[in-house]
C-alpha positions in Angstrom: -176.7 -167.0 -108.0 -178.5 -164.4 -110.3 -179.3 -160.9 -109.0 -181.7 -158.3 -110.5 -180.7 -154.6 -109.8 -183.2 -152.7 -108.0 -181.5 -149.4 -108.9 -179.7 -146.6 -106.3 -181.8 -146.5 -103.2 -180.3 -143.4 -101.3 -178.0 -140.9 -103.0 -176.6 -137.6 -100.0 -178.2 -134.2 -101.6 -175.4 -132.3 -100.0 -177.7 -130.4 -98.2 -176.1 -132.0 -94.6 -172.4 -130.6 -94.0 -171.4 -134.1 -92.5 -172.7 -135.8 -95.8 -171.9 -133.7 -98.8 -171.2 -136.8 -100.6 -171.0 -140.7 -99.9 -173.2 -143.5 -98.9 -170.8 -146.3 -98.3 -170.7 -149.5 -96.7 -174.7 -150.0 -96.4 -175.4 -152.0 -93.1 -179.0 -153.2 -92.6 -180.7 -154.1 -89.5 -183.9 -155.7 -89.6 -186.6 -153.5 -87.9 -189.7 -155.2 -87.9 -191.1 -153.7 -84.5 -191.3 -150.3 -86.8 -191.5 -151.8 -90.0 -188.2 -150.8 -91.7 -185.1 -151.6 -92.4 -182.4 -149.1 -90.7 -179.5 -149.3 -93.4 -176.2 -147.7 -91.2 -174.2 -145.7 -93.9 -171.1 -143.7 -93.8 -171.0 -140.2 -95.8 -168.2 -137.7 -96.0 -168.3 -133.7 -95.6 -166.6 -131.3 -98.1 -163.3 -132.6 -96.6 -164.0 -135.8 -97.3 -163.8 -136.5 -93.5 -166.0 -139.7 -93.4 -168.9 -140.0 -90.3 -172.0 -142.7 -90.0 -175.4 -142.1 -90.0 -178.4 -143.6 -91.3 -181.8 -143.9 -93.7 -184.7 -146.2 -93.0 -186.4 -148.2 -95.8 -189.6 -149.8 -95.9 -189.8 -153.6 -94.7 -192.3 -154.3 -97.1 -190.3 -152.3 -100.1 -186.5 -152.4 -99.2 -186.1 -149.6 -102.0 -188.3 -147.2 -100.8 -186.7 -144.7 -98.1 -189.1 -143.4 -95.5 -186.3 -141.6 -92.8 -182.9 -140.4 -92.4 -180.8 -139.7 -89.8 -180.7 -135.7 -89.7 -177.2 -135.8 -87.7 -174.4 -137.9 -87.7 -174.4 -140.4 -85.0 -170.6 -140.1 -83.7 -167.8 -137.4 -84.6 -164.9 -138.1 -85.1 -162.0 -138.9 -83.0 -160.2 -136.8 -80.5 -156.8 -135.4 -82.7 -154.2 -137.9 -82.0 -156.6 -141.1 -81.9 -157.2 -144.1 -84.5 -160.4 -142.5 -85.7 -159.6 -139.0 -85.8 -159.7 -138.6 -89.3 -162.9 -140.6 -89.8 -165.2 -143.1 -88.6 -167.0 -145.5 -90.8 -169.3 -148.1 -89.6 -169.3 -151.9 -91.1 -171.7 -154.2 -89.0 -174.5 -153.8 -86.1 -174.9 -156.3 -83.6 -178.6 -156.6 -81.4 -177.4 -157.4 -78.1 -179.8 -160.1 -75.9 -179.7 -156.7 -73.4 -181.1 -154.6 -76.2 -178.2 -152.5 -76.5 -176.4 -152.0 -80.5 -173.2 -152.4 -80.9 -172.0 -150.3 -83.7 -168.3 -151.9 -85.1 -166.5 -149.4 -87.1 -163.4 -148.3 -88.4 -161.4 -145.8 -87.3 -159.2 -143.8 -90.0 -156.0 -142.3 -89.2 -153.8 -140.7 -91.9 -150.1 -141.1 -91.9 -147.2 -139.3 -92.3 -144.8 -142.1 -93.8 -147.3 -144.3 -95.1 -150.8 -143.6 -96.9 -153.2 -144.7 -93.6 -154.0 -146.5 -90.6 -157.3 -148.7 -89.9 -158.0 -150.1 -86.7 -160.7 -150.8 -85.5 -163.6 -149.9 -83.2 -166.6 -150.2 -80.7 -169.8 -147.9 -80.5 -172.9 -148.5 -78.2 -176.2 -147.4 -78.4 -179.0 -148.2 -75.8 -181.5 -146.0 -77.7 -182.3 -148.2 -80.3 -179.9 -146.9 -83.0 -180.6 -143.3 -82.6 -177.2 -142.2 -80.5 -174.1 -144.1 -80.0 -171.2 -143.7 -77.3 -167.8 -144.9 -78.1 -166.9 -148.1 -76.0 -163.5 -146.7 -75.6 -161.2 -143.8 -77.1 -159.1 -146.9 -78.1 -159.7 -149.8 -80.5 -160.8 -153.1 -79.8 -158.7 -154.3 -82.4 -155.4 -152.8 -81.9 -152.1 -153.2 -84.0 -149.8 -156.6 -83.7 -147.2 -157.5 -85.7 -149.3 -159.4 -87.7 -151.6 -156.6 -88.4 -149.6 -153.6 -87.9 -151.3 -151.0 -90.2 -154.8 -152.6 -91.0 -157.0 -154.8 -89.0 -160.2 -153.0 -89.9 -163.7 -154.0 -91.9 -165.3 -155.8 -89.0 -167.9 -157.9 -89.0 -169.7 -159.9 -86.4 -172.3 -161.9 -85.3 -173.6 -163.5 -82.2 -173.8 -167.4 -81.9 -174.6 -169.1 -78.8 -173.3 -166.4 -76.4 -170.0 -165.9 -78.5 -169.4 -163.0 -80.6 -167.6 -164.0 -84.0 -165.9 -161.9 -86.2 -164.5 -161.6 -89.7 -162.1 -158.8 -90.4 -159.1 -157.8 -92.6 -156.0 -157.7 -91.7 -152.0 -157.0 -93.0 -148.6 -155.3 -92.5 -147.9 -154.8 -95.8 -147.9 -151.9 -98.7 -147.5 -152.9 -102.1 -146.8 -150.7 -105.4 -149.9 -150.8 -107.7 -149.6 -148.5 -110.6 -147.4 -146.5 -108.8 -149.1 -146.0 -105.9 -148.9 -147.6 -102.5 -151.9 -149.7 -101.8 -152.8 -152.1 -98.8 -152.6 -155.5 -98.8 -154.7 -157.5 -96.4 -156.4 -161.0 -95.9 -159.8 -161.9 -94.1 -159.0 -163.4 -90.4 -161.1 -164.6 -87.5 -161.5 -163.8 -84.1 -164.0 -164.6 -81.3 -164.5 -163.1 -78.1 -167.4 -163.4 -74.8 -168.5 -159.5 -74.5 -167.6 -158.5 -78.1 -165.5 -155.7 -76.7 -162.3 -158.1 -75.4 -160.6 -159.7 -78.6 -157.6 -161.9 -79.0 -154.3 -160.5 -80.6 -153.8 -162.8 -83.9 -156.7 -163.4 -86.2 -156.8 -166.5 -87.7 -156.1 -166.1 -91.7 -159.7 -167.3 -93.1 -159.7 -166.1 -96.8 -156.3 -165.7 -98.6 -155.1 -164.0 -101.7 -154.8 -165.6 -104.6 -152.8 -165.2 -107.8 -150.8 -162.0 -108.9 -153.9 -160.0 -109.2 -155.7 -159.8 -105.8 -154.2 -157.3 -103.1 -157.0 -156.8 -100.4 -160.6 -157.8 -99.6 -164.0 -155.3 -98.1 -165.8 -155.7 -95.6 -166.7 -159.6 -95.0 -170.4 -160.1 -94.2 -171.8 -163.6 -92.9 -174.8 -164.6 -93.3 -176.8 -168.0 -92.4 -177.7 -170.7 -95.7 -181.1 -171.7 -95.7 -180.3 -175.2 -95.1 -177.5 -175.2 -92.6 -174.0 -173.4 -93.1 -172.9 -170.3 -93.7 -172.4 -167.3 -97.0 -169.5 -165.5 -97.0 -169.8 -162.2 -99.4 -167.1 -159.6 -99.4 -165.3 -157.7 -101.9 -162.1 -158.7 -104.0 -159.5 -155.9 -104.9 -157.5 -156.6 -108.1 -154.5 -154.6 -109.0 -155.4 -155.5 -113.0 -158.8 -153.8 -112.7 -157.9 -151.0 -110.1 -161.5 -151.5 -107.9 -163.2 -154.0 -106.5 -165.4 -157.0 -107.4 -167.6 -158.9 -105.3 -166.8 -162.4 -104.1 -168.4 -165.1 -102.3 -167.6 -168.0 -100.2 -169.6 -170.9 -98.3 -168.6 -172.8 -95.5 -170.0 -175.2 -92.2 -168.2 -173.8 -89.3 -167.2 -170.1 -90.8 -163.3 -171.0 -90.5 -163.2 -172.7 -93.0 -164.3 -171.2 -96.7 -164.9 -172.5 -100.2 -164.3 -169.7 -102.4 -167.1 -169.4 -105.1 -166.8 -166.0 -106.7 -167.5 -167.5 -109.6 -171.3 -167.9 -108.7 -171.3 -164.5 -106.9 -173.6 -163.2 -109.8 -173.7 -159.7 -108.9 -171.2 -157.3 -111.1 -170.5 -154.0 -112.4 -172.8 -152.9 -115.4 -172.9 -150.5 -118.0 -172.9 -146.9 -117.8 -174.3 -146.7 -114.7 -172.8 -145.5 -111.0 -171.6 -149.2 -110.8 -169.9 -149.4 -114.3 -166.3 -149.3 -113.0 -166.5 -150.7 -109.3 -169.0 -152.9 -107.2 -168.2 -153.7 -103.4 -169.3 -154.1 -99.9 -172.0 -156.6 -100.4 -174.3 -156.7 -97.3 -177.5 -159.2 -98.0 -180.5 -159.8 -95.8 -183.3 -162.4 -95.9 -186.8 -160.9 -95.4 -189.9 -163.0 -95.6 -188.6 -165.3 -98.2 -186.9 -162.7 -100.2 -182.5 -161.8 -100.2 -181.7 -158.5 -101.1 -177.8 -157.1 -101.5 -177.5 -153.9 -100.6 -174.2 -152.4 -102.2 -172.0 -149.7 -103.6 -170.5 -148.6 -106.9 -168.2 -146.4 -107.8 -165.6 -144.4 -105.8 -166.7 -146.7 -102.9 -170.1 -145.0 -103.0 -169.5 -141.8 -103.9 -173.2 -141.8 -106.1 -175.2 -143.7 -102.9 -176.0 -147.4 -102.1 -177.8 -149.0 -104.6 -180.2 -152.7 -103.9 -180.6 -155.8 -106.1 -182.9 -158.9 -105.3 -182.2 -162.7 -105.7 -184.0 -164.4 -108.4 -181.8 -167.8 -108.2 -179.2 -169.3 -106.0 
């Protein structure tokens, strides 16, 4: 594939106290009824607490904002839960009833290790403007297998089923001297996309010495049958992540492909260090990626457009 970057869309003015800083994980959901593209962020206050919101682009110029959410559109967590020490949203699901349901993770920091991410469900039946959390609790709670991350969901509805992507691990690894998470891409599927099995089904492993964790996974539909995997890679050489890519016919089984990703960090720019959290979108013939840089977005989201697959 070959990309051509489109430049930062939206970068937080600090003017909001829940969004000093931050744009990260960009989540778009295709609008046409209103002409726009609602992209789902997630911005952090001077504490670097971490809450979602959103800014509207125009459908017929994807880099062009027209609207931002004013507010944030959940707190977080009550002291003592998974997301009380942020909330940050990874995927949007339209519901046939009409209702959004907002996936997101819930942060928790530790006391003996670094941080918790679990994972969990908002709903909005006002288009996108409000959400209500599901439950106080995750929908993807700890197992053995997963016992400190099972977070960076994503999901789409097929046939009545809601599938989902996510990453998962036990495990804490020494990078540099400091602990970092290691965790794979699994699989689930559920009937109401709020009831979820236990053990994910390992999808994407690591491979090699280098690679310690993926992003968020985002799925999307090939043109002629099958599906794109894009997600991001985190290496322990480079210290950030890189953006990989994956194809596959039943989404359980993946051809990694990272190689033709196409989309990288570049020079002297708020992506010259770090690139991640792919999320790409098909509009009237076009595929944008929306995306983040450096500091897992500290600068904004940024867009680039396909020129070749």
């Amino acid at each position: 594939m070959k990309w051509r970057k489109l430049g930062l869309v939206y970068r937080p003015d600090g003017s909001a106290p829940w969004a000093r800083t931050h744009a990260m994980l960009p989540t778009p959901l295709d609008m046409p009824e209103l002409g726009i593209i609602r992209i789902f962020i997630t911005c952090c206050d001077s504490d670097g607490i971490s809450r979602p919101g959103f800014v509207d682009v125009a459908r017929d110029d994807p880099t062009r904002v027209v609207h931002r959410s004013q507010s944030s559109l959940m707190d977080i967590g009550l002291p003592g839960t998974f997301d009380e020490s942020g909330v940050l949203a990874t995927c949007v699901v339209r519901c046939p009833d009409g209702r959004l349901f907002m996936y997101y993770v819930g942060f928790e920091i530790g006391t003996r290790i670094r941080y918790r991410l679990l994972s969990g469900l908002a709903i909005s039946e006002d288009g996108g403007h409000t959400f209500q959390r599901q439950s106080t609790t995750p929908v993807l709670e700890r197992t053995p297998e997963d016992l400190y991350f099972r977070g960076g969901p994503f999901v789409r509805l097929e046939d009545g089923v809601f599938r989902m992507w996510y990453v998962g691990g036990s495990t804490w690894l020494d990078v540099a001297g400091k602990p970092m998470p290691e965790y794979r891409i699994k699989y689930l599927e559920s009937s109401d996309g709020i009831a979820w099995g236990r053990n994910g089904q390992v999808v994407v492993d690591l491979t090699g010495h280098d690679e310690h964790g993926f992003g968020r996974p985002w799925v999307v539909s090939q043109r002629d049958g099958g599906l794109n995997l894009y997600y991001s890679v985190r290496r322990k050489s480079l210290g950030a992540y890189r953006m990989g890519y994956a194809t596959s016919s039943d989404g359980v089984s993946w051809l990694r492909r990272d190689e033709d990703m196409g989309l990288d960090v570049g020079p002297g720019g708020f992506d010259d260090h770090a690139i991640m959290y792919a999320a790409v979108i098909e509009l009237d013939g076009q595929t944008y990626c929306y995306y983040n840089g450096n500091e897992f977005g500290k600068e904004g989201f940024a867009v680039a457009i396909l020129e070749q697959e």
